[in-house]
PDB file of N, CA, C and O in Angstrom:
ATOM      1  N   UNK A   1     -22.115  82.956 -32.155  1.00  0.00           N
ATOM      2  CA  UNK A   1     -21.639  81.606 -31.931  1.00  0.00           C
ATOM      3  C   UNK A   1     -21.727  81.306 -30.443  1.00  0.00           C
ATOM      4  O   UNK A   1     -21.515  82.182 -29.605  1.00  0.00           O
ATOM      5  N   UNK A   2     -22.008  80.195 -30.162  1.00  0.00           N
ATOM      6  CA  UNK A   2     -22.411  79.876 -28.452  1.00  0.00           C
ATOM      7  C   UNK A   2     -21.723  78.899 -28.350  1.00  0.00           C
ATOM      8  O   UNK A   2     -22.019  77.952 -29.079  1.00  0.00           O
ATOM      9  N   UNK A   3     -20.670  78.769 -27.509  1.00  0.00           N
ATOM     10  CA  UNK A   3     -20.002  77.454 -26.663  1.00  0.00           C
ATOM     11  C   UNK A   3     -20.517  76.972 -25.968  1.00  0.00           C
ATOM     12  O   UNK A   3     -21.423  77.455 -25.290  1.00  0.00           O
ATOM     13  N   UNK A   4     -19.975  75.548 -25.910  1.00  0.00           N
ATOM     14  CA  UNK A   4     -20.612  74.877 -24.787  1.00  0.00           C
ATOM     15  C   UNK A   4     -19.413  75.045 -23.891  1.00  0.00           C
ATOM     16  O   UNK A   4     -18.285  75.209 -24.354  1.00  0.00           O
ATOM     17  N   UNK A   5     -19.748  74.989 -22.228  1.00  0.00           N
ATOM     18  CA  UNK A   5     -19.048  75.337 -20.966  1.00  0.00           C
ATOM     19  C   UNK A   5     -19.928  74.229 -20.453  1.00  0.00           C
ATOM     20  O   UNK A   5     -21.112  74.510 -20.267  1.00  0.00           O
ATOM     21  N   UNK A   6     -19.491  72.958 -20.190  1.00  0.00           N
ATOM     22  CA  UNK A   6     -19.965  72.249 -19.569  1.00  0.00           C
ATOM     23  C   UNK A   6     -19.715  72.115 -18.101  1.00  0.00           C
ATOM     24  O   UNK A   6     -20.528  71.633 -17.312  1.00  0.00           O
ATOM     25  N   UNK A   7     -18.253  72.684 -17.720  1.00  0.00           N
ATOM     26  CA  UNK A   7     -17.600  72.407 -16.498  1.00  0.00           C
ATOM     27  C   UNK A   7     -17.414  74.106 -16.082  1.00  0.00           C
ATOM     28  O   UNK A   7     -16.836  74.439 -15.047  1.00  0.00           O
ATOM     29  N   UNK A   8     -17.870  74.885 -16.844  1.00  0.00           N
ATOM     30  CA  UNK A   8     -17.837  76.215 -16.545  1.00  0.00           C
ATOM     31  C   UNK A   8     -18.384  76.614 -15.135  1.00  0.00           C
ATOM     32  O   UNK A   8     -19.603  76.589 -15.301  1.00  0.00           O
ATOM     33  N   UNK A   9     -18.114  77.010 -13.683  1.00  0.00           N
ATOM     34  CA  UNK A   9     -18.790  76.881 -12.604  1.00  0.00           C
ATOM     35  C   UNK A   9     -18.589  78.601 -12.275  1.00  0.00           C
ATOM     36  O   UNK A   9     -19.417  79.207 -11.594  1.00  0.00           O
ATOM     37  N   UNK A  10     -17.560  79.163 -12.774  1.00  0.00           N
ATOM     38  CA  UNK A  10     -17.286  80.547 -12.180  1.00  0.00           C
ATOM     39  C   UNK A  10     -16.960  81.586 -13.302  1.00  0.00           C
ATOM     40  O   UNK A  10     -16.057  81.320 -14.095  1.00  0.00           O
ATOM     41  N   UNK A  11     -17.840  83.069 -13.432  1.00  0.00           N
ATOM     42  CA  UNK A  11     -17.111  83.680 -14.368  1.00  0.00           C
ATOM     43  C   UNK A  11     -16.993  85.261 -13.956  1.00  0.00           C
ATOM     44  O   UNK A  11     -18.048  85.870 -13.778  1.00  0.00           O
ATOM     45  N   UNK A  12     -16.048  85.782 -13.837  1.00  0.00           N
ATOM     46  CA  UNK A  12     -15.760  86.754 -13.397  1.00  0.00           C
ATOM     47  C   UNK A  12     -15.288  87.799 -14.676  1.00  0.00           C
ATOM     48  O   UNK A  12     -14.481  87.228 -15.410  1.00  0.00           O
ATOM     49  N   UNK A  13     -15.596  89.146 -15.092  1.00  0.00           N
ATOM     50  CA  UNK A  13     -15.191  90.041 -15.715  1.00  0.00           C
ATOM     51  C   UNK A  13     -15.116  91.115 -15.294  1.00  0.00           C
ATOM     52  O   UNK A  13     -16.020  91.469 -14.537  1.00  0.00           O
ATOM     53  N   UNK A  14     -13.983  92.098 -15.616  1.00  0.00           N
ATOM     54  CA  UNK A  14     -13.543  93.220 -15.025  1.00  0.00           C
ATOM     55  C   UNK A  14     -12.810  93.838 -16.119  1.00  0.00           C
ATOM     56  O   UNK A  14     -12.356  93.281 -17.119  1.00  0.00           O
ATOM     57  N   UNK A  15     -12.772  94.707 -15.888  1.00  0.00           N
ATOM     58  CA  UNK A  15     -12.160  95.954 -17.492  1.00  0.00           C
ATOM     59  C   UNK A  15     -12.222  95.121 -18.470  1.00  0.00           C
ATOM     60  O   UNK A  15     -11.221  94.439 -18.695  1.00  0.00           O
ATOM     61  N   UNK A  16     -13.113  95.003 -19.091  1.00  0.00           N
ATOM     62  CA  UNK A  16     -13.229  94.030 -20.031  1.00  0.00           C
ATOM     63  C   UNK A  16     -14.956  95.164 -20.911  1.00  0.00           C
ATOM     64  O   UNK A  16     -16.065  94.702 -21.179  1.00  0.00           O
ATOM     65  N   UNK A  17     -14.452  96.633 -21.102  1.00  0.00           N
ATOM     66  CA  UNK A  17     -15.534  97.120 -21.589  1.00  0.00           C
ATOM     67  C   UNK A  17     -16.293  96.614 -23.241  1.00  0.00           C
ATOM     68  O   UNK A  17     -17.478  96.480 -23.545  1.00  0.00           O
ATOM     69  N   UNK A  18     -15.285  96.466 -23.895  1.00  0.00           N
ATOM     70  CA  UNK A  18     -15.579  96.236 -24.936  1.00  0.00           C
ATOM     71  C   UNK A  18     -15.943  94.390 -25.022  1.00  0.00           C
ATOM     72  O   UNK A  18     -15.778  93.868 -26.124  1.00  0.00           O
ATOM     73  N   UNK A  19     -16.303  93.717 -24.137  1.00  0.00           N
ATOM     74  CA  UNK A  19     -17.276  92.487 -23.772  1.00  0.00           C
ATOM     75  C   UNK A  19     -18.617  92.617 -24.127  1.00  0.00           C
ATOM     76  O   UNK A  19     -19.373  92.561 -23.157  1.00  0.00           O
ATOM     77  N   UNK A  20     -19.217  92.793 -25.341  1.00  0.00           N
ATOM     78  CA  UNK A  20     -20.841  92.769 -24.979  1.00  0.00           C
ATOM     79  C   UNK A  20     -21.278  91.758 -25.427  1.00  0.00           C
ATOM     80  O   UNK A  20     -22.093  92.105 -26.282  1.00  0.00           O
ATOM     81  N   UNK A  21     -21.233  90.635 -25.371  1.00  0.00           N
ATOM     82  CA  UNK A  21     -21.870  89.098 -25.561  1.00  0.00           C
ATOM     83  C   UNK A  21     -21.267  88.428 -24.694  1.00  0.00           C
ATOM     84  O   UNK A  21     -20.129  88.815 -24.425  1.00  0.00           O
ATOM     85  N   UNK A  22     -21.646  87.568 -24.179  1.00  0.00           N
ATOM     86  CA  UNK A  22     -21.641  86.034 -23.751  1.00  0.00           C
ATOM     87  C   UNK A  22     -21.358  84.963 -24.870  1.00  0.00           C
ATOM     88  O   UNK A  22     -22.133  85.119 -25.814  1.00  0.00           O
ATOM     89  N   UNK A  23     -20.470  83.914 -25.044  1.00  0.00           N
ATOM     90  CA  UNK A  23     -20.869  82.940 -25.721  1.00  0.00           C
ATOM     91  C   UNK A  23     -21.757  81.610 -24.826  1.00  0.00           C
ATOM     92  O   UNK A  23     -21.123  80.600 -24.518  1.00  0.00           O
ATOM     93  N   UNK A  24     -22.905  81.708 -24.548  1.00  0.00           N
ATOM     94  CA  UNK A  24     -23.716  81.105 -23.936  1.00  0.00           C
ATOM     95  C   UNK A  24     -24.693  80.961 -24.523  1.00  0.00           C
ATOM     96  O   UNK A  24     -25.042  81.774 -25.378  1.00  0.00           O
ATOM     97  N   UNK A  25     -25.358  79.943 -24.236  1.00  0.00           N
ATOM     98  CA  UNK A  25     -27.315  80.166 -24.646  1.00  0.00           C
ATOM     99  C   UNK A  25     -27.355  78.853 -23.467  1.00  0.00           C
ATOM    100  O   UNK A  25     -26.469  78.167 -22.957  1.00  0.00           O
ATOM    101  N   UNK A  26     -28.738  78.893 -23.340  1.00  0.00           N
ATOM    102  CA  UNK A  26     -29.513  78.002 -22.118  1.00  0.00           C
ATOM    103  C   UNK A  26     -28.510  77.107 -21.613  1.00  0.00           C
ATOM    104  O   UNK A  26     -27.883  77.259 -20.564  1.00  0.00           O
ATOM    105  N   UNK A  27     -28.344  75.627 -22.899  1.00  0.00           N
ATOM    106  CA  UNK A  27     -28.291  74.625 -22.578  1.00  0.00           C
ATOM    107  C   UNK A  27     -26.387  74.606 -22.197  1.00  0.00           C
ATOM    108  O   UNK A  27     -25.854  73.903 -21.338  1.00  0.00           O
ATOM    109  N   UNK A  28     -25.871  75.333 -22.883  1.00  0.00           N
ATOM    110  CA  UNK A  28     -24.354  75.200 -22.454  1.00  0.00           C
ATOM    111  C   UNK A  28     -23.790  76.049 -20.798  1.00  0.00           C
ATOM    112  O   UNK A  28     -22.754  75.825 -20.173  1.00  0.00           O
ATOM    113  N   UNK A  29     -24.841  76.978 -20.486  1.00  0.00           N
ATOM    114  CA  UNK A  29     -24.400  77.125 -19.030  1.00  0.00           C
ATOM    115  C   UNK A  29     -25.179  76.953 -17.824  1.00  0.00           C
ATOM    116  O   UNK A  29     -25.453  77.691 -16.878  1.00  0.00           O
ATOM    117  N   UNK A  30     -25.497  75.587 -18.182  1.00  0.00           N
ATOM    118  CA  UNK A  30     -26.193  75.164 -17.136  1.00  0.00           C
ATOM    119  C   UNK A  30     -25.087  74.511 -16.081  1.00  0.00           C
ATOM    120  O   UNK A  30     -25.515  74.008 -15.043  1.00  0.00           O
ATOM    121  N   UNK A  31     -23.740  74.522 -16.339  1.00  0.00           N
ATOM    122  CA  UNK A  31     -22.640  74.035 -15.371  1.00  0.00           C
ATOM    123  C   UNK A  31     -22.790  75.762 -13.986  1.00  0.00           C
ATOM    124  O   UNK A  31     -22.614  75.738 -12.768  1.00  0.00           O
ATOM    125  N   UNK A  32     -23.179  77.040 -14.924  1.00  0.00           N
ATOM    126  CA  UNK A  32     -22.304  77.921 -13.981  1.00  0.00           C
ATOM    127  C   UNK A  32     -23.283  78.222 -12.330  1.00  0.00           C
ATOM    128  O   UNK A  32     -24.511  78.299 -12.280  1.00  0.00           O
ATOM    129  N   UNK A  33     -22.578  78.316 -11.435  1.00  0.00           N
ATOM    130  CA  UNK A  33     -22.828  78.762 -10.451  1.00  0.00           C
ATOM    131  C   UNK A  33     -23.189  80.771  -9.896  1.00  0.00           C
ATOM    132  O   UNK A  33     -24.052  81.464  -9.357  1.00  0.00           O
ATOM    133  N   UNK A  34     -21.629  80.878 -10.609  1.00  0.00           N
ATOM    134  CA  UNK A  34     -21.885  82.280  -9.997  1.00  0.00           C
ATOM    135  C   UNK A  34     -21.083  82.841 -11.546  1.00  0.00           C
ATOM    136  O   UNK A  34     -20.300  82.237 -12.279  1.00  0.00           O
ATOM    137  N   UNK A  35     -21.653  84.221 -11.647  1.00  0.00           N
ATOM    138  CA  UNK A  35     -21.346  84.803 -12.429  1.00  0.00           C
ATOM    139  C   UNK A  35     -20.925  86.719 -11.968  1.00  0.00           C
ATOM    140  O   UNK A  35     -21.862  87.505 -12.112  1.00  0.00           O
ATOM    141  N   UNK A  36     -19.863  87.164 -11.571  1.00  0.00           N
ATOM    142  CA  UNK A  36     -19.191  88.291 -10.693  1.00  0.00           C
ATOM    143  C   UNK A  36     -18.780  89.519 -12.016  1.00  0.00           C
ATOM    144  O   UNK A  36     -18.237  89.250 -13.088  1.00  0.00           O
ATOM    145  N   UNK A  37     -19.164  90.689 -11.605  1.00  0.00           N
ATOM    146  CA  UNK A  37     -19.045  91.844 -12.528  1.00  0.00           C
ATOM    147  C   UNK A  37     -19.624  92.708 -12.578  1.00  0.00           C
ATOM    148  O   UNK A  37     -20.761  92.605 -12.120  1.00  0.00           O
ATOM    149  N   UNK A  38     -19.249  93.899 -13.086  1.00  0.00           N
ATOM    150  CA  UNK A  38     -20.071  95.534 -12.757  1.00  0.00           C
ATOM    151  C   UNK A  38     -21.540  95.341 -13.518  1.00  0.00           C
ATOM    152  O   UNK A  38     -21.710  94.799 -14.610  1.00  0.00           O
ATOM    153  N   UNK A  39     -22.374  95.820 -12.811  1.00  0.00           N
ATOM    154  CA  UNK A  39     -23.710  96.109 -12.958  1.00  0.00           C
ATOM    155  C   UNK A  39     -23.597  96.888 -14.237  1.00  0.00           C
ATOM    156  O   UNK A  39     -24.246  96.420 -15.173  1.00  0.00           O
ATOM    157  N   UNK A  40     -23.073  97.718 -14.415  1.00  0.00           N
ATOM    158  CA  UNK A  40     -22.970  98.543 -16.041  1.00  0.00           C
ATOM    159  C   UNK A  40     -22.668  97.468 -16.479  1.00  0.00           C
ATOM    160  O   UNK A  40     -23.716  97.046 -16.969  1.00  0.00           O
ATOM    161  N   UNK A  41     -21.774  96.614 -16.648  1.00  0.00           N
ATOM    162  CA  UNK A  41     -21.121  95.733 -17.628  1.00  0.00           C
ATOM    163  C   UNK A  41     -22.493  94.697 -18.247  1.00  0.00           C
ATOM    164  O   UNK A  41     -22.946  94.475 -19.369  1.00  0.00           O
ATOM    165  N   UNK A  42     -22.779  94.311 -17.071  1.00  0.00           N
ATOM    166  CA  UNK A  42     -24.501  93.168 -17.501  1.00  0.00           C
ATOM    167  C   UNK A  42     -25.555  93.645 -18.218  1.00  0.00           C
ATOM    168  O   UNK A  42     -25.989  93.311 -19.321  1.00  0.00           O
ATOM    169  N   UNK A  43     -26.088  94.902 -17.034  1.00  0.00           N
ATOM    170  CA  UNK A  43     -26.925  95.299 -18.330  1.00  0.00           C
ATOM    171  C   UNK A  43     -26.559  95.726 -19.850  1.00  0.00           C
ATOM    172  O   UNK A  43     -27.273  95.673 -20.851  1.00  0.00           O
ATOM    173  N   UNK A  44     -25.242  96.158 -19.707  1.00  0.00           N
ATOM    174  CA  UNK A  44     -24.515  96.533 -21.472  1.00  0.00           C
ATOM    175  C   UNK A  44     -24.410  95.496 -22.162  1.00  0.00           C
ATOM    176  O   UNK A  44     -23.692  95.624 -23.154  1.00  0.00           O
ATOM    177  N   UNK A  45     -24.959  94.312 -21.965  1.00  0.00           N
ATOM    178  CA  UNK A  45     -24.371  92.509 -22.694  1.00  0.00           C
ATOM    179  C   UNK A  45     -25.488  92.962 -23.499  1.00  0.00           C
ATOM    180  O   UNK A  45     -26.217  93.884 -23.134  1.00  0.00           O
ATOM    181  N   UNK A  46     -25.660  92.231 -24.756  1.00  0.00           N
ATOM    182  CA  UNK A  46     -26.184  91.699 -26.077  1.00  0.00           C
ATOM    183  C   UNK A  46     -26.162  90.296 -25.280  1.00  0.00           C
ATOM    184  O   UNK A  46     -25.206  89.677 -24.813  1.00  0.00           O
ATOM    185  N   UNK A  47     -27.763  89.960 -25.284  1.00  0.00           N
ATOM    186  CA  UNK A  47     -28.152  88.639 -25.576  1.00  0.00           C
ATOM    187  C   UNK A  47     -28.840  87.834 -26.416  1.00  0.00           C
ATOM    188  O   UNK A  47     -29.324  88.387 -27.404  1.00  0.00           O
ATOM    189  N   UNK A  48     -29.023  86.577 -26.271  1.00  0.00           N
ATOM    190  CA  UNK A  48     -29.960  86.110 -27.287  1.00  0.00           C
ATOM    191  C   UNK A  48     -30.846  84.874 -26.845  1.00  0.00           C
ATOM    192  O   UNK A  48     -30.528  84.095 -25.947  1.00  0.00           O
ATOM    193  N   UNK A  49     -31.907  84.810 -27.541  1.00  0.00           N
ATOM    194  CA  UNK A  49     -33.082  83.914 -26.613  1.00  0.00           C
ATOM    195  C   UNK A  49     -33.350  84.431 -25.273  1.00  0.00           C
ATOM    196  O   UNK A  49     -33.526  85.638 -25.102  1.00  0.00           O
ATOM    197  N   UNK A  50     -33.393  83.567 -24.283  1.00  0.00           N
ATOM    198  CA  UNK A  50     -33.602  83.715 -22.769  1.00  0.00           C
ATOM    199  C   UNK A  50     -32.990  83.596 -22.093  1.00  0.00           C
ATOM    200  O   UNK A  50     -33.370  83.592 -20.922  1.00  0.00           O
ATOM    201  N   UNK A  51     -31.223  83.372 -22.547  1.00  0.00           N
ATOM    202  CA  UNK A  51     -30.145  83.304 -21.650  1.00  0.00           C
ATOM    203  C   UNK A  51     -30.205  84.234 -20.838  1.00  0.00           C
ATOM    204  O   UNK A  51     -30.795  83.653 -19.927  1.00  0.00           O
ATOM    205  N   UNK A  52     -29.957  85.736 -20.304  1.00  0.00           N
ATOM    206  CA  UNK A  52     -30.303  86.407 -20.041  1.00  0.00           C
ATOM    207  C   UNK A  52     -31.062  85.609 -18.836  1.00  0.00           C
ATOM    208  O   UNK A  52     -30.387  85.001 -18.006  1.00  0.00           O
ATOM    209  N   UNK A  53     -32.410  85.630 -18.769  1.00  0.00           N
ATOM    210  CA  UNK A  53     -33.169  85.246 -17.960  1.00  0.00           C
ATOM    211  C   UNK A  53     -32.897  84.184 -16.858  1.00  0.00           C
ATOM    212  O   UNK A  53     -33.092  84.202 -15.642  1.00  0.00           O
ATOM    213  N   UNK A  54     -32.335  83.170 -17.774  1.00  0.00           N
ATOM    214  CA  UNK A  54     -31.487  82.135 -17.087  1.00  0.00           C
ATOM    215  C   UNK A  54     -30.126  82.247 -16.257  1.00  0.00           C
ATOM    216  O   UNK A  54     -29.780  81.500 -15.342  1.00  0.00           O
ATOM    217  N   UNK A  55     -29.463  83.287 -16.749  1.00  0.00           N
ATOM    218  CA  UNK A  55     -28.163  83.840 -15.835  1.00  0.00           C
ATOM    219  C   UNK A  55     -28.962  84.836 -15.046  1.00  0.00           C
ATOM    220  O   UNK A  55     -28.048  85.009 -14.239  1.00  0.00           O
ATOM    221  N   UNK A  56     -29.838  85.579 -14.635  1.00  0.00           N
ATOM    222  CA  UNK A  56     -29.490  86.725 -14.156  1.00  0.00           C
ATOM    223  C   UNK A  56     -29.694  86.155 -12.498  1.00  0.00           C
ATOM    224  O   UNK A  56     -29.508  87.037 -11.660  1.00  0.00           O
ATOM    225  N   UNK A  57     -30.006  84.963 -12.028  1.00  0.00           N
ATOM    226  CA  UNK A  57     -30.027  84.830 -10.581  1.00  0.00           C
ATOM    227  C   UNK A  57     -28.813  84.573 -10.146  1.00  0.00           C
ATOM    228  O   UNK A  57     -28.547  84.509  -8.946  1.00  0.00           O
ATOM    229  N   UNK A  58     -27.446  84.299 -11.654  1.00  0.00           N
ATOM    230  CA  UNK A  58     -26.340  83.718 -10.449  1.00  0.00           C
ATOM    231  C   UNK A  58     -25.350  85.298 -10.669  1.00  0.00           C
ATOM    232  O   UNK A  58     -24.149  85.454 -10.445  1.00  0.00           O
ATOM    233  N   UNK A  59     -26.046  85.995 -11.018  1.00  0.00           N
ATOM    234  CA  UNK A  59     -25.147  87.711 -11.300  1.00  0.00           C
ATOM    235  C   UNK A  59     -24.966  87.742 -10.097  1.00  0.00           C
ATOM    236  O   UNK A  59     -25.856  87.592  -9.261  1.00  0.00           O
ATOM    237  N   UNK A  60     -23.726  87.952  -9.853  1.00  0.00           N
ATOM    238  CA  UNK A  60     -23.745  88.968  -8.711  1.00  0.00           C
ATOM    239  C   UNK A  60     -22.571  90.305  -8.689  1.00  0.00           C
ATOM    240  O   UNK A  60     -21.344  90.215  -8.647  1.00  0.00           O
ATOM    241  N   UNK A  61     -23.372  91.460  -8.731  1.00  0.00           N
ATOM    242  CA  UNK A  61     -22.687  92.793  -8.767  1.00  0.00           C
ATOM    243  C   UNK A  61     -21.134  92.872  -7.845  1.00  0.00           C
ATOM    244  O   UNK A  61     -21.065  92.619  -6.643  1.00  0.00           O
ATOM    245  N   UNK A  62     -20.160  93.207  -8.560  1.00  0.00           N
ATOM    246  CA  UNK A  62     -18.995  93.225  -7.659  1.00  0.00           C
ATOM    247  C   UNK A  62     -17.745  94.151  -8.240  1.00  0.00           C
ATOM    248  O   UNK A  62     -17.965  94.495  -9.401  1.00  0.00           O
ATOM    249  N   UNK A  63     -16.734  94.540  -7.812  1.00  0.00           N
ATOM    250  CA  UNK A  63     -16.089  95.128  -8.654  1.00  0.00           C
ATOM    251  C   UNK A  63     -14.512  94.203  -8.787  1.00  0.00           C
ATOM    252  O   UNK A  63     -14.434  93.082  -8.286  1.00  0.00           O
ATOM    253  N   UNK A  64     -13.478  94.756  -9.422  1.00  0.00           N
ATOM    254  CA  UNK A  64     -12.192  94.138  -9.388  1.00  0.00           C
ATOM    255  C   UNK A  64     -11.754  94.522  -8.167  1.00  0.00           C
ATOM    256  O   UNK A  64     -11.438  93.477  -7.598  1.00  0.00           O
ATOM    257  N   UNK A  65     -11.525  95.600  -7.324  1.00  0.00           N
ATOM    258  CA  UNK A  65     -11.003  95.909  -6.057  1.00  0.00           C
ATOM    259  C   UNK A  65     -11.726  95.099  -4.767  1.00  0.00           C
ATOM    260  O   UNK A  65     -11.389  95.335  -3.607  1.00  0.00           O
ATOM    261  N   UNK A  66     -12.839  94.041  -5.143  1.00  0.00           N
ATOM    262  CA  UNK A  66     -13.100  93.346  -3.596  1.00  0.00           C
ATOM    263  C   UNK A  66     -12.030  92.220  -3.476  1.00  0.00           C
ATOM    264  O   UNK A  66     -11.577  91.427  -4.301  1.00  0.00           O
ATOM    265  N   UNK A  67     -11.741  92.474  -1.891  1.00  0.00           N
ATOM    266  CA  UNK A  67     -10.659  91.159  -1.887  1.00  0.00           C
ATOM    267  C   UNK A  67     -11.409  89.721  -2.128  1.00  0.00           C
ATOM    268  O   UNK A  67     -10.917  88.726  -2.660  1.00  0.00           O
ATOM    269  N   UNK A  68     -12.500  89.849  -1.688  1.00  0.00           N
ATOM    270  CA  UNK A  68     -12.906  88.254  -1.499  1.00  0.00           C
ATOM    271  C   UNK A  68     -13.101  87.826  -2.773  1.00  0.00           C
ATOM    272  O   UNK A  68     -12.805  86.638  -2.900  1.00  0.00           O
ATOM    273  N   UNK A  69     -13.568  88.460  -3.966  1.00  0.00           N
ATOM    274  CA  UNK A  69     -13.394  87.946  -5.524  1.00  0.00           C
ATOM    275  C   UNK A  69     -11.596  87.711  -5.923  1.00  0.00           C
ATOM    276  O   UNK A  69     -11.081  86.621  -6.172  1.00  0.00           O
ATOM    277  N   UNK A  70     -10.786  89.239  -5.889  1.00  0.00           N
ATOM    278  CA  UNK A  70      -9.734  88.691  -5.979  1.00  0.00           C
ATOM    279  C   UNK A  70      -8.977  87.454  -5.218  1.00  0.00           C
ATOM    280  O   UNK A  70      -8.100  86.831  -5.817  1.00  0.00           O
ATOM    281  N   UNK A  71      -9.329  87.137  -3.940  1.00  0.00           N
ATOM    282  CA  UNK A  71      -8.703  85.696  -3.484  1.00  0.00           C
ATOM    283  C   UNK A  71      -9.186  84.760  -4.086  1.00  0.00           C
ATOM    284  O   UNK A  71      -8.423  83.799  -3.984  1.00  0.00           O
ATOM    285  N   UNK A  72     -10.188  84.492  -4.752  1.00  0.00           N
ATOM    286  CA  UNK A  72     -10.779  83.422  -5.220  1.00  0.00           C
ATOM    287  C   UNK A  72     -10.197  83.389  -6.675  1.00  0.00           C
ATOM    288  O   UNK A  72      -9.693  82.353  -7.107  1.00  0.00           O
ATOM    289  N   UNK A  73     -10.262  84.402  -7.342  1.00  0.00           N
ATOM    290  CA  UNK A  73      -9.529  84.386  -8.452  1.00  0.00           C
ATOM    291  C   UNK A  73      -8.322  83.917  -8.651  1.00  0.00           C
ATOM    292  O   UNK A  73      -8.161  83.312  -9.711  1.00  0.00           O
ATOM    293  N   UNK A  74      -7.111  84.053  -7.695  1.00  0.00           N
ATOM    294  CA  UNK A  74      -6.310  83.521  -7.876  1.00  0.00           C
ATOM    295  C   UNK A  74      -5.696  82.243  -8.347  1.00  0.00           C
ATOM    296  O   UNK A  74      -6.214  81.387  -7.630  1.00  0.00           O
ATOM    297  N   UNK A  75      -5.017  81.761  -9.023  1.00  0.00           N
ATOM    298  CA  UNK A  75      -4.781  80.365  -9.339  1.00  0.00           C
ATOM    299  C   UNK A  75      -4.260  79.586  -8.230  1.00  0.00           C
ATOM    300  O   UNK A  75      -3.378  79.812  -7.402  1.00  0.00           O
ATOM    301  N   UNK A  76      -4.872  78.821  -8.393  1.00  0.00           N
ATOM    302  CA  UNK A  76      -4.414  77.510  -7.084  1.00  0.00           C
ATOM    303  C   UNK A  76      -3.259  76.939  -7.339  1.00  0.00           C
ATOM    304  O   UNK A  76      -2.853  76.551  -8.434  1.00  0.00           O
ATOM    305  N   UNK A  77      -2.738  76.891  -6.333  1.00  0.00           N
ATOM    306  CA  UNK A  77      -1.128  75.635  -6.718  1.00  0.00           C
ATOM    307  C   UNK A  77      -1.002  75.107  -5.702  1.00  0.00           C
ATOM    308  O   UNK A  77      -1.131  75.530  -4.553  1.00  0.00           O
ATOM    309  N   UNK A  78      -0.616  73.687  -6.280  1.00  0.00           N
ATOM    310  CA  UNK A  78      -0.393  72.467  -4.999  1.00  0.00           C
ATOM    311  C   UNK A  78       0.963  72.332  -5.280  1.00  0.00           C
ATOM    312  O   UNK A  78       1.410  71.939  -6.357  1.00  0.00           O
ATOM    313  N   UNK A  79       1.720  72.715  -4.148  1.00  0.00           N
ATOM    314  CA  UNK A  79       3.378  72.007  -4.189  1.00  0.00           C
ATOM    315  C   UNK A  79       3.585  71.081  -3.786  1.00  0.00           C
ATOM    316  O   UNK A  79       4.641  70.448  -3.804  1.00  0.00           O
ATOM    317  N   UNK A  80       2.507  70.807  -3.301  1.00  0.00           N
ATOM    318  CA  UNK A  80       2.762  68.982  -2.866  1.00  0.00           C
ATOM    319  C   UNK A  80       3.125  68.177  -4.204  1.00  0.00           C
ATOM    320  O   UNK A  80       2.411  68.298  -5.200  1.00  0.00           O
ATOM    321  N   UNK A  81       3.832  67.660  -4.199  1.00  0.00           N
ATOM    322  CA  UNK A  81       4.127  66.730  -5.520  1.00  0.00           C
ATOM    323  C   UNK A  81       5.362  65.179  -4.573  1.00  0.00           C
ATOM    324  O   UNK A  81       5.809  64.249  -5.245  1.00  0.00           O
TER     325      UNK A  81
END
């Protein structure tokens, strides 16, 4: 089954071994930018069609212990109200 992620821009996975699909194909992640996670973990994905092909320029190899993924990960909060 493939979702659409229209507004999908960032996807990050980490201990997440038992992950081997994407719900993606071409036309639904054409929103993402960057896609962050262990090099074992990517090549271990089950794909289908040419998704694959189409994600693999925004991969980028990283682990859960870099700070600069974990700061970004964090949830944003505005207390301004």
């Amino acid at each position: 089954m493939a979702w659409i992620w229209n507004s999908l821009t960032v996807v990050a996975v980490f201990s997440c071994s038992k992950l081997e699909k994407l719900p993606f194909v071409n036309f639904s992640s054409s929103g993402i930018i960057i896609i962050y996670g262990t090099s074992e973990w990517w090549e271990g994905l089950q794909w289908e069609n040419s998704t694959r092909e189409a994600l693999q320029s925004h991969f980028v190899e990283t682990n859960e212990k870099d700070t600069e993924i974990s700061a970004l990960l964090q949830p944003q909060v505005n207390y301004d109200v």
